[in-house]
N, C-alpha and C positions, 0 to 999 in steps of 0.2 A: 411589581404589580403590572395586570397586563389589562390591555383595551381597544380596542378595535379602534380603524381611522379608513375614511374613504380613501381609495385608492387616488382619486383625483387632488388631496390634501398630503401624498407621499412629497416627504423632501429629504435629501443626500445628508445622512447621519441619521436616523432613525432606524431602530434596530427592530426588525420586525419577524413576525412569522407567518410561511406562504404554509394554508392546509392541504391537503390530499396526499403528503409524501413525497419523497425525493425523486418518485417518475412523473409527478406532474408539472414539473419544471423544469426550464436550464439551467438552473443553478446551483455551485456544488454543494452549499446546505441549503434546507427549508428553513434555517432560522440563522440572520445574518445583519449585518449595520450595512444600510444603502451607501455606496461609496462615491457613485454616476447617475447627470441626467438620465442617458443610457439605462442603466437599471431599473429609474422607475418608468422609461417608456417597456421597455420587457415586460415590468410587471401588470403594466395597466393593459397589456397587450393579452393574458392570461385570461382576460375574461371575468377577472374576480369583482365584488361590488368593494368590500372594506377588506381589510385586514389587520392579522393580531400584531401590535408592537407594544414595545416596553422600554418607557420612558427612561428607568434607569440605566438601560443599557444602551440609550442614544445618545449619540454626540452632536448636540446641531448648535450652529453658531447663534452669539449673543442676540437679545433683541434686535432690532432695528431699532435709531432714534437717539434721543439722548441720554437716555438710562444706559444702553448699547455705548454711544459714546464714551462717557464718563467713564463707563468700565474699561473700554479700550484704552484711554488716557492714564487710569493709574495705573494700569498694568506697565502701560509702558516705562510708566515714571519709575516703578519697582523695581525694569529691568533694568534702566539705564544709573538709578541709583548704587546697584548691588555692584559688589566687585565680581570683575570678569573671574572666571575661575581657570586654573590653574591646567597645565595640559595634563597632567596628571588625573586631576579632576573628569578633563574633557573625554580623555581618553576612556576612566572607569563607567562614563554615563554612558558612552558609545557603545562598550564592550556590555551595557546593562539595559540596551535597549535590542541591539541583535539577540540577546538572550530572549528576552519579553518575546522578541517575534520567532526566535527557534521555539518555543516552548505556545504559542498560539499555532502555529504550522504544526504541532504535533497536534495540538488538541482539535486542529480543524479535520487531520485524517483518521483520527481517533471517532470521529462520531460520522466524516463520510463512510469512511469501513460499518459502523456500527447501522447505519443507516441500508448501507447497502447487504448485509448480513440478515437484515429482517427481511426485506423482499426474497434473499436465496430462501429460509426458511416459508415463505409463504408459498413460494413455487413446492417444497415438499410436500408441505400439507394441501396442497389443490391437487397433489399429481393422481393419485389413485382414485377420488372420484370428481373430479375435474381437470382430465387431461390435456385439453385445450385449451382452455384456462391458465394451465396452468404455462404453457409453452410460449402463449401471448404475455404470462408476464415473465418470465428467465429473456423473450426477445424486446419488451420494455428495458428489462433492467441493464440490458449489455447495450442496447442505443444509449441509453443514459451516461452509463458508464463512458459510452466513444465521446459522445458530444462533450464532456466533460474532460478528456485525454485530449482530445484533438483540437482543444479551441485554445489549448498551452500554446508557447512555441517552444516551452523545452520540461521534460517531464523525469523526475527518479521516483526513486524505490523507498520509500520509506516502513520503518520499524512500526506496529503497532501492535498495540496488547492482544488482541484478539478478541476470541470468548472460549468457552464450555464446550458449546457446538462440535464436534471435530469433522463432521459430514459437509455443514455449510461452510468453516472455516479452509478445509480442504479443498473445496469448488469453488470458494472466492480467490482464495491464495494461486492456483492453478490459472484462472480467467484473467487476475490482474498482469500475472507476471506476462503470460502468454499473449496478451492483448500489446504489451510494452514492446517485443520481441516482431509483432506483428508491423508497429508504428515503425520499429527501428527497419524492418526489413523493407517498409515500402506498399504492404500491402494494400488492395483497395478497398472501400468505403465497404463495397458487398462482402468480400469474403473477411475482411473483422468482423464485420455480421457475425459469420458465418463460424469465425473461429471463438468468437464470444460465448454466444451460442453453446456451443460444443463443449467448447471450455467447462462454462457452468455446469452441461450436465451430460459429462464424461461419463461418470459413474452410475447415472441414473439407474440403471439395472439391477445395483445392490440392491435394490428395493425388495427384487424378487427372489434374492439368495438371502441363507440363513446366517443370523447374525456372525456365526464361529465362522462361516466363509467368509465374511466381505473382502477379510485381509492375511494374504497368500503369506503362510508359515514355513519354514524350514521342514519343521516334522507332519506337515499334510500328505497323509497316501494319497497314491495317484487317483482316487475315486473326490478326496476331497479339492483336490486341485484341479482338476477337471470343472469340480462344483464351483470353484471361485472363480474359475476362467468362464462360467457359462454367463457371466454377467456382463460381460460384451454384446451377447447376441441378447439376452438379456433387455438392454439397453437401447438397443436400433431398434427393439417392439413397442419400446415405451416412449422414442422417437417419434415413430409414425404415429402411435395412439397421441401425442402430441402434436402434429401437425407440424414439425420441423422438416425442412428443406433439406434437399441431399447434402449440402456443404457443413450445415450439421450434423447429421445424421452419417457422413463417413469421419467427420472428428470421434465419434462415439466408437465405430463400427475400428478403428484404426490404431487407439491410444497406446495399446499395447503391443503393436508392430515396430519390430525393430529394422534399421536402414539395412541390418545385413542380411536379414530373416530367416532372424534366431526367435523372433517373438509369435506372439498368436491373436485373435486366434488361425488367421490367415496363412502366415510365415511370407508375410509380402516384403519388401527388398522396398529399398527410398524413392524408385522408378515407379512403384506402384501404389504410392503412399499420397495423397495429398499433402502442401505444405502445411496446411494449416492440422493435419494429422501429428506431421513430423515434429510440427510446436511444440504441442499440445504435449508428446510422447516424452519431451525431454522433461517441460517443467514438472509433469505428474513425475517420473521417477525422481524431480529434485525435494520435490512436498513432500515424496513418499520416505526419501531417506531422511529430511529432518525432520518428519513428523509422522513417522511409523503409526501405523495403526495397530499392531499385534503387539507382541513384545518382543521386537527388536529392538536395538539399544538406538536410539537416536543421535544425530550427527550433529555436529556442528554445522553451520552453511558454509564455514571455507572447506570443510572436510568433505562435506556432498559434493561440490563444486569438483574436487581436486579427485576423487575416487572416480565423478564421472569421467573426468577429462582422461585420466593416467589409466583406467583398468577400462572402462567402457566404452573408448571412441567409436571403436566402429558400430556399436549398436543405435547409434544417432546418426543424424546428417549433419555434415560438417561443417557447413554455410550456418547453419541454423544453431550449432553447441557454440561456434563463434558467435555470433550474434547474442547468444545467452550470454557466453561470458564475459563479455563485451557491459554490457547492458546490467549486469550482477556488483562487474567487477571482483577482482581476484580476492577482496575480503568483502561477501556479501552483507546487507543488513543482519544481523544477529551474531555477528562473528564477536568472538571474543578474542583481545589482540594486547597486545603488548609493545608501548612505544617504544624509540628510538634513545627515549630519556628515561626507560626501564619501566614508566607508568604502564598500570595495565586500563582494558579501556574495551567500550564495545560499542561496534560499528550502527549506528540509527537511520544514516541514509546515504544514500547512492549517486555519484551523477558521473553517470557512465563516459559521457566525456573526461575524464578526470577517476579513472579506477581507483587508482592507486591513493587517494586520495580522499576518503569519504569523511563524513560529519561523524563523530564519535563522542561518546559517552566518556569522560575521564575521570577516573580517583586518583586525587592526590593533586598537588601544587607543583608547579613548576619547579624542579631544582628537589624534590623530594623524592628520594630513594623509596625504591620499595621493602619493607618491615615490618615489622610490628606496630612501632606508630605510625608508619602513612598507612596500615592495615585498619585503624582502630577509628579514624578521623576523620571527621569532612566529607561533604554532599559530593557525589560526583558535578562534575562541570562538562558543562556541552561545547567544543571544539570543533572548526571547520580547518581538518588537514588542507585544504585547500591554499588558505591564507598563511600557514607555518612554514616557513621557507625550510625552517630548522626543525622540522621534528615531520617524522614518517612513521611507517609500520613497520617493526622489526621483523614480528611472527606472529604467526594464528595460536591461541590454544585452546587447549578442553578444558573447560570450567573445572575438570579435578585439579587442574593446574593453576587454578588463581586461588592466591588465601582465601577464608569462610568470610573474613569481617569487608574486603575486597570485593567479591561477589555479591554479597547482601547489598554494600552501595549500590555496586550495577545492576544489580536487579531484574538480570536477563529472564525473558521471558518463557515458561513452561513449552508452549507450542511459539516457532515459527512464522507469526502473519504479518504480510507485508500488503503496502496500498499504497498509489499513486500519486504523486504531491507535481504542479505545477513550479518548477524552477523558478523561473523571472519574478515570482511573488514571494521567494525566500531571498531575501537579498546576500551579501557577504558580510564579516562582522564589519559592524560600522567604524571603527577605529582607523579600519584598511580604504575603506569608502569616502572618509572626510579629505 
């Protein structure tokens, strides 16, 4: 049950909700448990008179006083009575509290994605009869977005469900990874702007092409492919009718420019490309491979990864396809893989520091062969390769390659969507930390 409280009566463990949506604050949800003084000086600083919180879902310490006392006392008596437990024990609570917080970390970028997907949608629907409007909010929601990236000191890639959407989902998927790419390279305050921006609304142009163009086929005559490619130019009109800046408006004008210039609609070369173009040109072709819009057969993410690198290089810039793969790592989030101890298993997040090495999804128990019964049994379990000294990634496969009862645990996701996660707030498992 929920209730309003003056902002001046906020105190650290009360679990609250700020209104207006995720651009009207710094913080990465509108509805969260206060952790810092800090925090409630931010929020009083907002301007707001009360706000919504809920009781049940705050944590705030015992009274004050002797009631407060007493309860402190038998607590303690409780603990000091009980027997100490066993390392065995210590160990399972450790290993069941880094769970508790991998499985909050997912649900926290489960509804920041979600959150940030309804703004890309709104920008649709303002575009056509509120153009500026709508460009003031695609340039809200990618500020939001930075402030929220940039105030980490260390950031991956994490797996999330997605939606339905494949327009918004594709323009978020593009903006995040591209913004990531941006942070890794250095870029400034202005041109992430800039590449944000763009990012989001790379495609905006489809708008003006007919549904059977958006998405460039095999068997399209050269009159229809023309038509699918006119969604570039397309796009810089709905640019300006937007009021976006040139840094945006040549991410749009550029996405499909390749470094060697073989792409269009231009055929400009990487000397004549902005970098924030040449970002932008890799991660759209990485979205596009594992989340086809037409009916091409979709990729895996180590498969996209490894076609671009081995059959594509030169059509990219090579400062910048490192920098992705770097930042992806060689088994991207989505990948499906098979460990070292024959478990199969799929990849949920990234920390590019440490490739080789991501947090994975597993089926099956340690020391369990894969079969029929380890096919038929048991929840997957969430692993940071990180901390396994003894257990790696053997190889990628294609989900035709993992048993039905196998895959159903894993539960890999239809489309591709990945979203940001702050590092330093996901800890390591606790077992390896005590």
């Amino acid at each position: 049950m929920t209730s309003t409280v003056a902002v001046e009566e906020l105190r650290v463990g009360m679990y609250i909700h700020l209104e207006g949506g995720w651009l009207s604050h710094p913080f990465p949800l509108s509805a969260f448990r206060i952790s810092s003084a800090e925090e409630i000086a931010t929020i009083r600083g907002l301007g707001l008179g009360r706000v919504r919180w809920v009781p049940e879902k705050s944590d705030l310490p015992p009274a004050e006083g002797a009631g407060g006392d007493a309860h402190a006392l038998a607590s303690a008596a409780a603990i000091a009575a009980a027997a100490p437990p066993s390392a065995e024990e210590l160990a399972a609570q450790r290993q069941q509290a880094w769970l508790s917080e991998q499985r909050e970390a997912a649900q926290r970028c489960e509804r920041q994605y979600g959150e940030a997907a309804k703004v890309v949608r709104e920008v649709a629907e303002k575009l056509l009869s509120q153009p500026k409007e709508a460009g003031r909010t695609a340039t809200a929601l990618t500020r939001a977005m930075l402030d929220k990236m940039l105030a980490a000191e260390d950031v991956g890639i994490r797996l999330v469900s997605g939606g339905g959407d494949r327009n918004a989902a594709h323009a978020l998927n593009v903006t995040v990874v591209a913004l990531l790419i941006g942070r890794t390279l250095g870029l400034s305050d202005a041109d992430m702007q800039d590449l944000g921006v763009g990012a989001l609304l790379h495609d905006v142009g489809k708008v003006d092409v007919p549904d059977r163009l958006r998405h460039a086929e095999d068997g399209f005559t050269a009159a229809e492919l023309n038509g699918y490619r006119d969604h570039v130019a397309k796009g810089v009109l709905q640019g300006h009718r937007m009021g976006l800046n040139a840094g945006a408006l040549s991410v749009i004008a550029q996405h499909h420019e390749h470094a060697d210039g073989s792409g269009f609609p231009m055929k400009l070369g990487a000397d004549r490309q902005t970098l924030c173009a040449r970002i932008v040109a890799i991660v759209n072709r990485y979205d596009n491979l594992c989340n086809p819009g037409g009916r091409a057969l979709a990729l895996t993410p180590h498969e996209a990864v490894s076609m671009m690198f081995a059959q594509s290089r030169s059509r990219f810039d090579p400062p910048v396809l490192n920098a992705f793969i770097r930042m992806m790592g060689v088994y991207p989030a989505g990948s499906l893989v098979q460990l070292t101890d024959d478990r199969y298993a799929m990849v949920v997040g990234v920390n590019s520091s440490r490739p080789l090495k991501p947090r994975v999804l597993v089926h099956g128990a340690a020391g369990q062969r894969p079969g029929p019964r380890a096919a038929a049994g048991g929840a997957a379990q969430m692993l940071d390769l990180e901390y396994e000294a003894d257990l790696g990634i053997r190889r990628s496969l294609a989900a035709t390659k993992v048993p039905p009862a196998v895959l159903a645990a894993l539960d890999p996701r239809p489309r591709v969507s990945y979203y940001f996660e702050p590092l330093n707030v996901v800890s390591k498992p606790a077992e390896l930390a005590a």
